[in-house]
Structures are given as C-alpha cells and as structure tokens.
C-alpha atoms as an extended CHARMM CRD file, in Angstrom:
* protein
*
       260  EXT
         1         1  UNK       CA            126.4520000000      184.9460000000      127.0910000000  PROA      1               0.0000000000
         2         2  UNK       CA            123.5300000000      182.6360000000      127.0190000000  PROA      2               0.0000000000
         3         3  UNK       CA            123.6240000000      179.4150000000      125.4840000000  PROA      3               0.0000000000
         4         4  UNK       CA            120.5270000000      179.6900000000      123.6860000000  PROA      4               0.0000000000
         5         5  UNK       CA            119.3510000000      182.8090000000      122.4530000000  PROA      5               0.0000000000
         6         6  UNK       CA            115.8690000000      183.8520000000      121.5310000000  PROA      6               0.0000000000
         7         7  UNK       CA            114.2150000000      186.4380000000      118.8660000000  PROA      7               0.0000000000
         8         8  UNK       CA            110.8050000000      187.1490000000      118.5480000000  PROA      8               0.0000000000
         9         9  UNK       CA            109.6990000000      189.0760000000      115.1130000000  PROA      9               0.0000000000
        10        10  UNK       CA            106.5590000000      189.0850000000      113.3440000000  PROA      10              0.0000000000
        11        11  UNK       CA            104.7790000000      185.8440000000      115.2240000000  PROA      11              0.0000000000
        12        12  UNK       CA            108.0430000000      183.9340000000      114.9460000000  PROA      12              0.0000000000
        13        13  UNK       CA            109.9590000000      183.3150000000      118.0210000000  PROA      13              0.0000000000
        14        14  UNK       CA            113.5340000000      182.2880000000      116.4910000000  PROA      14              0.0000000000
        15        15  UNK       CA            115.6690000000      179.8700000000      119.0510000000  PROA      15              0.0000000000
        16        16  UNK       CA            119.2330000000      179.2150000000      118.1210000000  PROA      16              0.0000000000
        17        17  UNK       CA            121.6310000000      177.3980000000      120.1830000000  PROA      17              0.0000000000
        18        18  UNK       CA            124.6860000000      178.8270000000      120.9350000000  PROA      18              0.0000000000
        19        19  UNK       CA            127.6340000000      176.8550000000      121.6450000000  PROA      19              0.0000000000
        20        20  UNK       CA            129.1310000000      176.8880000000      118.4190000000  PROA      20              0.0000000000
        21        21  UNK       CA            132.9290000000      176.1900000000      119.9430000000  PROA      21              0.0000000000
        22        22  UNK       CA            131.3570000000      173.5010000000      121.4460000000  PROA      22              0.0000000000
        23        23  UNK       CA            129.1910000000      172.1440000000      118.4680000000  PROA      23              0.0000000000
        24        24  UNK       CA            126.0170000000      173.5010000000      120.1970000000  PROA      24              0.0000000000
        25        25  UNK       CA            126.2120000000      170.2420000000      122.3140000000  PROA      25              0.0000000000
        26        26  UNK       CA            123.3660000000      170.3810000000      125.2960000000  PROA      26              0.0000000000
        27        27  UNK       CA            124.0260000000      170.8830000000      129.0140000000  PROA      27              0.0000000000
        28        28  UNK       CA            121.1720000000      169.8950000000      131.1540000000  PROA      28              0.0000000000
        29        29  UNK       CA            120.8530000000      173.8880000000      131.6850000000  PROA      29              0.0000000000
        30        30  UNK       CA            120.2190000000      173.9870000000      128.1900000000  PROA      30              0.0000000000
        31        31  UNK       CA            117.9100000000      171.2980000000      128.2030000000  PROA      31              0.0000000000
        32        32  UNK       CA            115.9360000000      173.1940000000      130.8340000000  PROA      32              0.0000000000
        33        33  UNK       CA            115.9480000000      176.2080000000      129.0240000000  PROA      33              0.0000000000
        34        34  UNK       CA            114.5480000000      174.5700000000      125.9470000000  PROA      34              0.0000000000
        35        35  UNK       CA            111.3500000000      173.0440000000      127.5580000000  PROA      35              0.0000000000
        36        36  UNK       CA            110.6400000000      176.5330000000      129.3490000000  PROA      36              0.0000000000
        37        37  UNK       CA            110.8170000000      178.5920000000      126.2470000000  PROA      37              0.0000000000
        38        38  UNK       CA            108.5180000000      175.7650000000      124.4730000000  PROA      38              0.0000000000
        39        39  UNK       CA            106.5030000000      175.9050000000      127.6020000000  PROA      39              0.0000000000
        40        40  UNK       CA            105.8720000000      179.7230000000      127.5600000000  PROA      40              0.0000000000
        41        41  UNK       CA            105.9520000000      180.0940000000      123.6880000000  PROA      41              0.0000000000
        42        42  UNK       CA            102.6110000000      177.9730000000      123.8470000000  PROA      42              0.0000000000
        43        43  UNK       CA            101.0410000000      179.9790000000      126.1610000000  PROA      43              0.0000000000
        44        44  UNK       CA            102.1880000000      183.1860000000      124.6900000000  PROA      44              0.0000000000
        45        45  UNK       CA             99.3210000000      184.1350000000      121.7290000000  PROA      45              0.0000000000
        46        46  UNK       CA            101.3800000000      186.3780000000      119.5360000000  PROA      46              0.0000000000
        47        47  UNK       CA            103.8740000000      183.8140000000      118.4150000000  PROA      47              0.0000000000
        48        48  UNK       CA            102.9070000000      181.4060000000      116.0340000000  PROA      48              0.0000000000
        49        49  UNK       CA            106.1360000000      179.3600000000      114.9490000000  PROA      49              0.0000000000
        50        50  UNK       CA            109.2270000000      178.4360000000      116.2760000000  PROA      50              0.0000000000
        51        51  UNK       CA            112.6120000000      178.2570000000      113.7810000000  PROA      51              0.0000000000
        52        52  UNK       CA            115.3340000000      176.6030000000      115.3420000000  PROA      52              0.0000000000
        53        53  UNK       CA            118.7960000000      176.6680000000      114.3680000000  PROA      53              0.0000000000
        54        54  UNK       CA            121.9650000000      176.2590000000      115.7460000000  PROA      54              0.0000000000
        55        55  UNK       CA            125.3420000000      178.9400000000      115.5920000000  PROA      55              0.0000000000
        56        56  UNK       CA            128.0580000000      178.4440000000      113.8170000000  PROA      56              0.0000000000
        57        57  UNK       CA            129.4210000000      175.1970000000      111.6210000000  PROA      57              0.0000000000
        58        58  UNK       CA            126.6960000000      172.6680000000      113.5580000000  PROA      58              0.0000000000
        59        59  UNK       CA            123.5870000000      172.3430000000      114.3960000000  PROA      59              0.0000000000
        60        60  UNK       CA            123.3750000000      170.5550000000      117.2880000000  PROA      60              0.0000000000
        61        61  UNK       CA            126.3980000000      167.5780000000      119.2580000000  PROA      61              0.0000000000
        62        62  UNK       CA            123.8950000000      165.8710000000      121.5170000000  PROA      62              0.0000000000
        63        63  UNK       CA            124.5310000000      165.8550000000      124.8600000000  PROA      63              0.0000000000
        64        64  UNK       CA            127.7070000000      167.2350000000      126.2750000000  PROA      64              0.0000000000
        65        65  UNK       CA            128.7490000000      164.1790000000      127.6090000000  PROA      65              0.0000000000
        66        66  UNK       CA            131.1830000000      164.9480000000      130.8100000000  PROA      66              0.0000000000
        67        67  UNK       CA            128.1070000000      167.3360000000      131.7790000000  PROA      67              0.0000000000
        68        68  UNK       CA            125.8580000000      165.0570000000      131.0910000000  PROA      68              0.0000000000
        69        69  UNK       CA            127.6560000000      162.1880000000      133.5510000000  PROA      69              0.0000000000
        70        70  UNK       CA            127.1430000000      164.5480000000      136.4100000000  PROA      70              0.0000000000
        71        71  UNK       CA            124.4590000000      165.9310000000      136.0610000000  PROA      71              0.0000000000
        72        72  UNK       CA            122.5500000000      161.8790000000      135.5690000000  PROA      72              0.0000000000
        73        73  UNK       CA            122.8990000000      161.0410000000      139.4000000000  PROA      73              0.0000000000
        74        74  UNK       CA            120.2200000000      163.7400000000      140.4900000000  PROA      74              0.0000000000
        75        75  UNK       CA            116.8100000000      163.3250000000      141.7700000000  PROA      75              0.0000000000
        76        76  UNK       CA            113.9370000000      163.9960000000      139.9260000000  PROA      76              0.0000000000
        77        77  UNK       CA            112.5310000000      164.5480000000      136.4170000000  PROA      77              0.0000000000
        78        78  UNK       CA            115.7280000000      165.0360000000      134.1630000000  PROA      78              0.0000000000
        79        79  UNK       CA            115.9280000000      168.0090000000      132.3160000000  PROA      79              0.0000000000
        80        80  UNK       CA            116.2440000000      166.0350000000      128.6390000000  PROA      80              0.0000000000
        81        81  UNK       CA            112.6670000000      164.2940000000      130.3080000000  PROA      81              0.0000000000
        82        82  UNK       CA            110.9760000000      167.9670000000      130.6590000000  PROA      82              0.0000000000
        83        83  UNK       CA            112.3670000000      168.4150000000      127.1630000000  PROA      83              0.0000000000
        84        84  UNK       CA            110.8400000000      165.3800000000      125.7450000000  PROA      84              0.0000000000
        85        85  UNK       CA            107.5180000000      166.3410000000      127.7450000000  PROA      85              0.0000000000
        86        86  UNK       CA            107.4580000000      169.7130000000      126.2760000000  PROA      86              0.0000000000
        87        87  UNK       CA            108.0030000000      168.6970000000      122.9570000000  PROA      87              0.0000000000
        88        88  UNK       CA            105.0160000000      166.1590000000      122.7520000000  PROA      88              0.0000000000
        89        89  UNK       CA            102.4370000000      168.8390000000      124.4050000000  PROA      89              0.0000000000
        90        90  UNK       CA            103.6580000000      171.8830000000      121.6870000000  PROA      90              0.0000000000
        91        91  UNK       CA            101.4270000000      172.4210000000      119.1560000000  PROA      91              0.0000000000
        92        92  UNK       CA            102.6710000000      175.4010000000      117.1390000000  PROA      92              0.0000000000
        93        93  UNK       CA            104.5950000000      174.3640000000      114.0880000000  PROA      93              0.0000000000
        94        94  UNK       CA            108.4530000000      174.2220000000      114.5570000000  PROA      94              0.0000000000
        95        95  UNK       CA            110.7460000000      174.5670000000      111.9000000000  PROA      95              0.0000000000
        96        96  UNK       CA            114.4760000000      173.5330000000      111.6530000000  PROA      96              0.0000000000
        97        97  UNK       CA            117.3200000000      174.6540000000      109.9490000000  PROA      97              0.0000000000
        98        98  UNK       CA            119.9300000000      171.9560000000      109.7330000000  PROA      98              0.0000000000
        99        99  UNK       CA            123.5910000000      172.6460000000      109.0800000000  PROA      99              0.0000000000
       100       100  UNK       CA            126.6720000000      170.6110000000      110.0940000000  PROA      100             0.0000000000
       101       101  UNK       CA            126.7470000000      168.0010000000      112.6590000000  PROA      101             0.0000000000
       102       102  UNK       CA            123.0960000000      166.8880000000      113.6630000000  PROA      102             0.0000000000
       103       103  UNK       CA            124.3890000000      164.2100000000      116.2890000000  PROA      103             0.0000000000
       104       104  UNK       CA            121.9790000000      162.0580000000      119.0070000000  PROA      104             0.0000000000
       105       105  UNK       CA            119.8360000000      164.0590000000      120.2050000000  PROA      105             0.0000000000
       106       106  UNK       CA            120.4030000000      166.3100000000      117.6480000000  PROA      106             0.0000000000
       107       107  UNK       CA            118.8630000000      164.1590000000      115.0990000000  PROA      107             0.0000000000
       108       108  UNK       CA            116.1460000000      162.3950000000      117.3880000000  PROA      108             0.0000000000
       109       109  UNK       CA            114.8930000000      165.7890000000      118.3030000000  PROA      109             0.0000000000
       110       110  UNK       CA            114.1470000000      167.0010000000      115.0040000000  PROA      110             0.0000000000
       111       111  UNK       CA            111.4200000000      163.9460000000      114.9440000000  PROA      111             0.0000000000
       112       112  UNK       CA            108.9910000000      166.0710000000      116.8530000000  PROA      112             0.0000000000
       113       113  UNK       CA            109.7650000000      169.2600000000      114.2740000000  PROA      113             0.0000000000
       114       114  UNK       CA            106.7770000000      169.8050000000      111.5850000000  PROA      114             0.0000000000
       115       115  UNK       CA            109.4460000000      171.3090000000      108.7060000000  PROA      115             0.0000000000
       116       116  UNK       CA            113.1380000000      170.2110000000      108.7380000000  PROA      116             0.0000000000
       117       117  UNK       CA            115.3860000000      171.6580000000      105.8020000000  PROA      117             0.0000000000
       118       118  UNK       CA            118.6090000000      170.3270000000      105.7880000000  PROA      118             0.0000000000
       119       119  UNK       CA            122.0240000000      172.1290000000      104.3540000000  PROA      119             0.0000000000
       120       120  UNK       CA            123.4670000000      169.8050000000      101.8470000000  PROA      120             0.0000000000
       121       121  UNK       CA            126.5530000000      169.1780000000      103.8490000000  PROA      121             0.0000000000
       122       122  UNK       CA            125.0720000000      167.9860000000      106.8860000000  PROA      122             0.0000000000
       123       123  UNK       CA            125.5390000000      164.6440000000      108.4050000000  PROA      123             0.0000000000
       124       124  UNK       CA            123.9340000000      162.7470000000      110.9820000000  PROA      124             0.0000000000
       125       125  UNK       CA            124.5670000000      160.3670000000      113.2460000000  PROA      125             0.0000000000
       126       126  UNK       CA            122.4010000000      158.0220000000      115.9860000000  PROA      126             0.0000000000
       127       127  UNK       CA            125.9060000000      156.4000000000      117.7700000000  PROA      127             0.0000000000
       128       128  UNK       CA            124.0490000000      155.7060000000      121.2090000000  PROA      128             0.0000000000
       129       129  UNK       CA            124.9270000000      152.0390000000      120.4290000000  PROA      129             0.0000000000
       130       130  UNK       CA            128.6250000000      153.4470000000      120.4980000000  PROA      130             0.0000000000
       131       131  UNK       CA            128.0330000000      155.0350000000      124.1250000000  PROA      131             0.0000000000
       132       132  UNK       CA            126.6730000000      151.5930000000      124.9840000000  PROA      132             0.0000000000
       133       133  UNK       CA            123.0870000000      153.3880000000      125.6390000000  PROA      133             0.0000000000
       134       134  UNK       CA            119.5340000000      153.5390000000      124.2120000000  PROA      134             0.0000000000
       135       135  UNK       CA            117.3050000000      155.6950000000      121.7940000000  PROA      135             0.0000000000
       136       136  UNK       CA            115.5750000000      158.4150000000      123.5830000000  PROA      136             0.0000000000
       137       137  UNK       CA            113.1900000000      161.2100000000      122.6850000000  PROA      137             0.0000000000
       138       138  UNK       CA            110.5700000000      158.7180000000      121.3390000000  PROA      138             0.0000000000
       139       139  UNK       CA            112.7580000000      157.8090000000      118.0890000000  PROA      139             0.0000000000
       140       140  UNK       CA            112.0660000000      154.0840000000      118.8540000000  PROA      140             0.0000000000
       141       141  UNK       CA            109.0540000000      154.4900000000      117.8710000000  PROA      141             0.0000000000
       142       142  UNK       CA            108.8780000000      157.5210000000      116.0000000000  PROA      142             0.0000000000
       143       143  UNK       CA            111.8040000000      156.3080000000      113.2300000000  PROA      143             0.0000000000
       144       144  UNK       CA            110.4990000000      153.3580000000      112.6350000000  PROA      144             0.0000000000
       145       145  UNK       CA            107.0320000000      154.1920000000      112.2090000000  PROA      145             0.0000000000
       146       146  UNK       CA            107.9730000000      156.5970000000      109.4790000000  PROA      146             0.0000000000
       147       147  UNK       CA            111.3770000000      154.6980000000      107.7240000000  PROA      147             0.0000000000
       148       148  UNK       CA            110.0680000000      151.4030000000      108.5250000000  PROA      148             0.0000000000
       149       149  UNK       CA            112.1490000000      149.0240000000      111.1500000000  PROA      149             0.0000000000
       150       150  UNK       CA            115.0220000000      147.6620000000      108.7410000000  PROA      150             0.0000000000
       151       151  UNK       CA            116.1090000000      150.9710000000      107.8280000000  PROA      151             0.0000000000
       152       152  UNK       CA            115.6670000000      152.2760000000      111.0480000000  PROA      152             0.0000000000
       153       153  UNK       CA            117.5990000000      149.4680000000      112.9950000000  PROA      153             0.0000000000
       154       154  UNK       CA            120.7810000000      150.1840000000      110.2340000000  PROA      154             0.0000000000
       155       155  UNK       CA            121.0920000000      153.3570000000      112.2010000000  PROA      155             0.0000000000
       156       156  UNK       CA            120.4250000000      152.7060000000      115.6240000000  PROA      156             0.0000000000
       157       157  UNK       CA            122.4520000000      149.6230000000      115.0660000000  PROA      157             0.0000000000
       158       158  UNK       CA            125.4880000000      150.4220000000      113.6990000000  PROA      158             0.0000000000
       159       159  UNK       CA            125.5980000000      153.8810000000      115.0610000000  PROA      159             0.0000000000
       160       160  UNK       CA            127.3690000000      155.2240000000      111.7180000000  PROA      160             0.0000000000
       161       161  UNK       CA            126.9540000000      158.2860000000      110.2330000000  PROA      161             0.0000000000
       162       162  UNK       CA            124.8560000000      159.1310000000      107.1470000000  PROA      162             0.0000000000
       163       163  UNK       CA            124.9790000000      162.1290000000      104.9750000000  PROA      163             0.0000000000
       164       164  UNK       CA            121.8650000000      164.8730000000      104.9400000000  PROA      164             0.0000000000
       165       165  UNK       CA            121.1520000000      163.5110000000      101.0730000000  PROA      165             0.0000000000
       166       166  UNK       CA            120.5550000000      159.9900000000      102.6750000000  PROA      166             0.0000000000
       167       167  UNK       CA            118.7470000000      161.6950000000      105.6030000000  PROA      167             0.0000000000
       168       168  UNK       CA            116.5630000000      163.1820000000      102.9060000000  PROA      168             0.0000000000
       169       169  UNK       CA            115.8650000000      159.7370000000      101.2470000000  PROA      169             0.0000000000
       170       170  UNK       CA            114.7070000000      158.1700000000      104.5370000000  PROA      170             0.0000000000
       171       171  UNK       CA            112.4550000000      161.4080000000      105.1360000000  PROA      171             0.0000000000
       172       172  UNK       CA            114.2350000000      162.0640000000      108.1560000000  PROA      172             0.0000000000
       173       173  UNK       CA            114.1320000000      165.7890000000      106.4470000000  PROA      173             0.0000000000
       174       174  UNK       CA            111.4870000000      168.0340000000      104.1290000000  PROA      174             0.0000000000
       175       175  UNK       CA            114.3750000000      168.5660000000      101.6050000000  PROA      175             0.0000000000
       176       176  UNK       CA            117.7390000000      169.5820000000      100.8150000000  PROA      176             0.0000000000
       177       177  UNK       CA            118.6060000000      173.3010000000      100.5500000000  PROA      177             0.0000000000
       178       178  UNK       CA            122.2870000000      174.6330000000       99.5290000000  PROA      178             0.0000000000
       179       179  UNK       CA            123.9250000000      175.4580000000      102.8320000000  PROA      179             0.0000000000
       180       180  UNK       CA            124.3420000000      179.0770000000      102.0020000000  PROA      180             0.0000000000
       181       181  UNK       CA            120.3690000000      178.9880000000      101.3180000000  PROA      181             0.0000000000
       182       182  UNK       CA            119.3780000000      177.3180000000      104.5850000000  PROA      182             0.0000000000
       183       183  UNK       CA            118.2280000000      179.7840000000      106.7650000000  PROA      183             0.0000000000
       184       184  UNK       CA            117.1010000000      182.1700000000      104.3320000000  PROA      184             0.0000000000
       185       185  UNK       CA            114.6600000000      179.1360000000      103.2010000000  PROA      185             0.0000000000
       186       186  UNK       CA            114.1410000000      178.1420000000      106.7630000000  PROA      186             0.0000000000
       187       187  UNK       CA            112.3250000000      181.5260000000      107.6950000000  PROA      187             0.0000000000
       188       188  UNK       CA            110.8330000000      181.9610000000      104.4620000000  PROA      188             0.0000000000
       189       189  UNK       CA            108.6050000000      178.7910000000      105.9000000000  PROA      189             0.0000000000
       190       190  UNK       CA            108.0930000000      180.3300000000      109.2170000000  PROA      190             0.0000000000
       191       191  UNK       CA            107.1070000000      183.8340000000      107.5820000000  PROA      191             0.0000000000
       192       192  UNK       CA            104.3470000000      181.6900000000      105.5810000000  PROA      192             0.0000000000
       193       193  UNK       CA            103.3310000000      179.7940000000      108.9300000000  PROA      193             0.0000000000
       194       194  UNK       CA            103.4900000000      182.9440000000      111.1620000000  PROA      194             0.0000000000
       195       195  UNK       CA            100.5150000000      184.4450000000      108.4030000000  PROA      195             0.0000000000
       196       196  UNK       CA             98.3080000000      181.3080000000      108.6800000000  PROA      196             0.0000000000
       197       197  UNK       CA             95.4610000000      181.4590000000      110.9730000000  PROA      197             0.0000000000
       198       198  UNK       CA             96.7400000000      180.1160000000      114.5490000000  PROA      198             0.0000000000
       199       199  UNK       CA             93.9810000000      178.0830000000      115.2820000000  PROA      199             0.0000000000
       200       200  UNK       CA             93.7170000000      175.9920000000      112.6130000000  PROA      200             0.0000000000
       201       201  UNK       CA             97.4400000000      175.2870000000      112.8060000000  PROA      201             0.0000000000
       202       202  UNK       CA             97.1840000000      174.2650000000      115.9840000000  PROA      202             0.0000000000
       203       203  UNK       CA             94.2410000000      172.3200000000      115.2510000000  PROA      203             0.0000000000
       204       204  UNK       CA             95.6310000000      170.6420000000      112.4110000000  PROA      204             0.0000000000
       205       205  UNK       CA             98.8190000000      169.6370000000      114.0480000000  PROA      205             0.0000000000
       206       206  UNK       CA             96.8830000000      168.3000000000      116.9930000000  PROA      206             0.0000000000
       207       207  UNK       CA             94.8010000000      166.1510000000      114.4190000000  PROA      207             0.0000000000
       208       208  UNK       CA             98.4080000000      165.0620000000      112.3380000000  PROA      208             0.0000000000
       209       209  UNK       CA            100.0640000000      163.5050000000      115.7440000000  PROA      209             0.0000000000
       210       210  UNK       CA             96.8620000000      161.9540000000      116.6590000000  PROA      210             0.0000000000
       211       211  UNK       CA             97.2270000000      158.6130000000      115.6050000000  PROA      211             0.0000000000
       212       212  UNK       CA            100.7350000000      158.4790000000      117.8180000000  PROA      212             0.0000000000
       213       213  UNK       CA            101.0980000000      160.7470000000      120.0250000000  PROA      213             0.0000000000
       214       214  UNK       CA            100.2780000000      158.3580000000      122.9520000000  PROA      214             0.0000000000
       215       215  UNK       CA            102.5760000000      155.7330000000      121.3590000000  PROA      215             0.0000000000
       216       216  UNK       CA            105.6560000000      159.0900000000      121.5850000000  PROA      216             0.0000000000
       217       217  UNK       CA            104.6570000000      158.9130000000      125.2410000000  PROA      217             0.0000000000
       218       218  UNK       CA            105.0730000000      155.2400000000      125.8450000000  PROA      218             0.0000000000
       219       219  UNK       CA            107.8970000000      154.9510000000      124.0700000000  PROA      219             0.0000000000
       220       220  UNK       CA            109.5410000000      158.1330000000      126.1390000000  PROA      220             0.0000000000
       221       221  UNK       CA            108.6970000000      156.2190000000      128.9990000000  PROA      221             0.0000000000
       222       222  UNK       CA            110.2240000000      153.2160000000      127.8710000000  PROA      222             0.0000000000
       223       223  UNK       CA            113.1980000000      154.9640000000      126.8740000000  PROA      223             0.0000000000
       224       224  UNK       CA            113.5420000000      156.1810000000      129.8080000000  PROA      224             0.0000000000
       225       225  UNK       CA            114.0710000000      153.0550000000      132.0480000000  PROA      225             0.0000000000
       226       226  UNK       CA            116.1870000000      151.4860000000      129.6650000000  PROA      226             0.0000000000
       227       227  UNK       CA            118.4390000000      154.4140000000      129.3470000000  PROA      227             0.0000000000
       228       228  UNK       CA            118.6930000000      154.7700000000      132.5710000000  PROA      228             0.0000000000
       229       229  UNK       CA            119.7180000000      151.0480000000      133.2910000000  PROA      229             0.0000000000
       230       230  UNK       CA            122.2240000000      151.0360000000      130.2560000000  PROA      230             0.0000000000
       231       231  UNK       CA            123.5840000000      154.5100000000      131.6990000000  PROA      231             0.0000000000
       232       232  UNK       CA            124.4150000000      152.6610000000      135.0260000000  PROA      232             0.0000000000
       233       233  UNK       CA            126.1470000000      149.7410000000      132.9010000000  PROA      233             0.0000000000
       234       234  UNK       CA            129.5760000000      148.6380000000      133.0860000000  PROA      234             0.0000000000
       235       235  UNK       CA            129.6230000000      148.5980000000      128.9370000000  PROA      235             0.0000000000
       236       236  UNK       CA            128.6540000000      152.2290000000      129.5040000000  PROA      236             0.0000000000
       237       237  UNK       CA            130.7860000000      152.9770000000      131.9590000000  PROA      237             0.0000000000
       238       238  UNK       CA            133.6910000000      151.7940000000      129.5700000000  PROA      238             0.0000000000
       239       239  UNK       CA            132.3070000000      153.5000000000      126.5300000000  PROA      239             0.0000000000
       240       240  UNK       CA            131.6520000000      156.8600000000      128.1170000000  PROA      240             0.0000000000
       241       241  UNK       CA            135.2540000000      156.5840000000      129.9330000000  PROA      241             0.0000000000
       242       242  UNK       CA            136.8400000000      156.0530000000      126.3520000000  PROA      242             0.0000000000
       243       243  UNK       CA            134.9540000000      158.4870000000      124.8390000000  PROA      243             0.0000000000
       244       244  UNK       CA            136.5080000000      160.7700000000      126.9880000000  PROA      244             0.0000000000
       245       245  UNK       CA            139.5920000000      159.7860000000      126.9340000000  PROA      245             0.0000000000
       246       246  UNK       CA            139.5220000000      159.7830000000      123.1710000000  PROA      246             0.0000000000
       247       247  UNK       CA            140.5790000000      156.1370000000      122.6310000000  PROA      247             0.0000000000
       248       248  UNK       CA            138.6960000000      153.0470000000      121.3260000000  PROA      248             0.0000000000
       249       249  UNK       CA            136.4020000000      151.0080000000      124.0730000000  PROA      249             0.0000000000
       250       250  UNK       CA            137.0010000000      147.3350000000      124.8910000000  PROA      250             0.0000000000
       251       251  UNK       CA            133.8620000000      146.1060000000      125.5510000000  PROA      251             0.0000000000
       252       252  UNK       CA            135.8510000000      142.1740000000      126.2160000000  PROA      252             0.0000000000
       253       253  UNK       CA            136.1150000000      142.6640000000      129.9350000000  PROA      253             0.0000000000
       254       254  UNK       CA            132.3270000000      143.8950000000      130.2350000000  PROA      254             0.0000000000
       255       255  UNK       CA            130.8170000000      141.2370000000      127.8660000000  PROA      255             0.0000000000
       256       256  UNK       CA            132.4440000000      138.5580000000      130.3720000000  PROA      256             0.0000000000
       257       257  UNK       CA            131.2440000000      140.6190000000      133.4610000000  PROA      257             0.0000000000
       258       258  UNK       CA            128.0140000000      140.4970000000      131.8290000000  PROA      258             0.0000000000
       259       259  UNK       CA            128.4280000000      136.8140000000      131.2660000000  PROA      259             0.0000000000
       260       260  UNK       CA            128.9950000000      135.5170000000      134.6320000000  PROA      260             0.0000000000
C-alpha cells in the first residue's frame, strides 16, 4: 500500500497521506512523491485544485525522524528541497483539511496552501528548537511576514504546542470547522475552485505571491544551510538520540563543547 494515495474527480486531484499508524509522518520517499505529483498535477490541464488531507486521527508528524537521519547523509538535492521547490513553482490553488496532529513540517507546509480549514481539535506544534534544528520550508520568512515576528518567535522559540483555535487567531488557518465537518467543508471549497475559470486562478495566485515569492526562495535557501549545519551538530546529535530513545536531552555537555 502506498503511502500517499491520489484521486482525481471532477478537476480535483485529492492527495491524502497515508500513514495513519504512523501519524502520516514523511519518509524522504514520501517527500519525493509529493513534489512529483505537484510537478505533474501542474502540467496536467484537467485538474484544477489540489485537497490535501491526511488518514486517520492526524494530519501530518513531520518528518519520520530515524528515516530521516539516514536518509540526510546523501548526495544531492534532498527530497524535502524538491518538495519545497515544487511547492513555490505550483500555481493551482491547494486546499487543506487539518485534523489531529499538524507537527513541523506539517504545520510549515500548510504556509504555501491557499485554503486551510482546521478541525477544532487539532494542535500544532513548530518543536525544531526541541530537535536542536532550524525552520525550513520558508516559514522564517513566511510566519513572520503574516503573524508578525513576536508572535512568530513564541513558536519557533519555545517549540510548544498550540491548539487549532489559537492557530486560527494567528491566521495560521482560514477557519475552524467541527472535526466531523472537515472534509466535507474541505471539498465543498475545492468543488467551488475546480468550477472557476483555470486561468484566472492561476493568474491570480501568481499575482497574490508576488510580492514574496522570491523572499520564500531566499529564505529556503537560507534554511537550508543552516539546517544542514545544525543537523550535523553535537546539540542535535543529542536531541535526535533522545528523541529516540524517548528520554529528556541534556544539552550541558554540548553547550560546554560548544564553549571551548
């Protein structure tokens, strides 16, 4: 069974991930698979939206973290970069149906969605600070730009989770929707997109990220290096290592390691 799976139905091209057991956390496979459907879904003229969801309880982990450590020694363009990449260049609207756990990437994602309804019982969470590791996706540009950098740096910060009402507040999401309403609203929204003329939604969503979409690429770019710097840490090393391990990190012996 595939770990995303794909539907396409009247103009809508419906992508769910599916590792529910798993809290639809991302392998790099998935990451890859992501960026190709997003790739062909904007060459392909008879869809005209995307709704994403997740299976299950949760909509989306972040990264699956033991896979992740593996998979972050190879060569190349990573697959969370061709991701990123994909996401900038896609200019059909995306919507995004929110339920559960939207952790990581599974919040910074959802920047570079055009409609976001969350299920009143989600939560979110940004804990890369927790990992000893950086914002990615463009969200260190993209959240403060639209929250503003106080309330922004709260969550990158602390790395604490926040609940989808206060998600909603900081208009990290369109609105609220009961959670037994979510995805029933969520395609409503594409069905209304999908009947819009497809070239002046493309057109207009080119002309909304105008004013920063080269400041999404910089940032990305930024991102990157730092990421990859902080991933090759010893403060990482312990917080990814006690992560697994399911115990609390001491981040004493790095801080002096750091020190000297």
């Amino acid at each position: 069974m595939t770990d995303i799976l794909t539907e396409r139905s009247g103009g809508i091209l419906r992508v769910e991930l599916n590792r529910p057991e798993k809290k639809n956390a991302m392998t790099s496979a998935m990451y890859t698979q992501l960026a190709n459907i997003l790739i062909d879904a904007a060459e392909d003229g008879e869809i005209r939206v995307i709704l994403w969801h997740g299976a299950g309880d949760d909509f989306c982990a972040g990264n699956d973290v033991g896979e992740f450590l593996k998979a972050s020694a190879g060569p190349g363009e990573s697959p969370q970069t061709r991701l990123m990449r994909a996401f900038v260049g896609f200019e059909k609207p995306i919507v995004a149906a929110v339920q559960g756990a939207a952790v990581g990437g599974g919040t910074t994602m959802l920047t570079h969605c055009d409609v976001v309804y969350a299920g009143e019982g989600a939560r979110f969470q940004l804990p890369f600070i927790n990992l000893a590791l950086t914002p990615e996706f463009g969200s260190s540009y993209s959240l403060p730009a639209r929250i503003g950098h106080l309330r922004a740096a709260e969550l990158f910060l602390l790395g604490e989770r926040f609940s989808a009402a206060r998600a909603a507040e900081l208009g990290l999401v369109t609105r609220l929707v009961p959670d037994d309403g979510l995805f029933a609203t969520a395609m409503e929204t594409a069905q209304k997109l999908a009947a819009k003329p497809g070239g002046a939604l493309q057109a207009s969503k080119r002309l909304l990220k105008r004013g920063f979409i080269d400041q999404i690429k910089a940032a990305i770019d930024a991102e990157g290096q730092e990421f990859s710097e902080r991933l090759r840490s010893a403060e990482a090393k312990e917080a990814l290592s006690a992560f697994l391990e399911k115990r609390p990190p001491n981040f004493t012996k790095t801080s002096a390691m750091a020190a000297e």
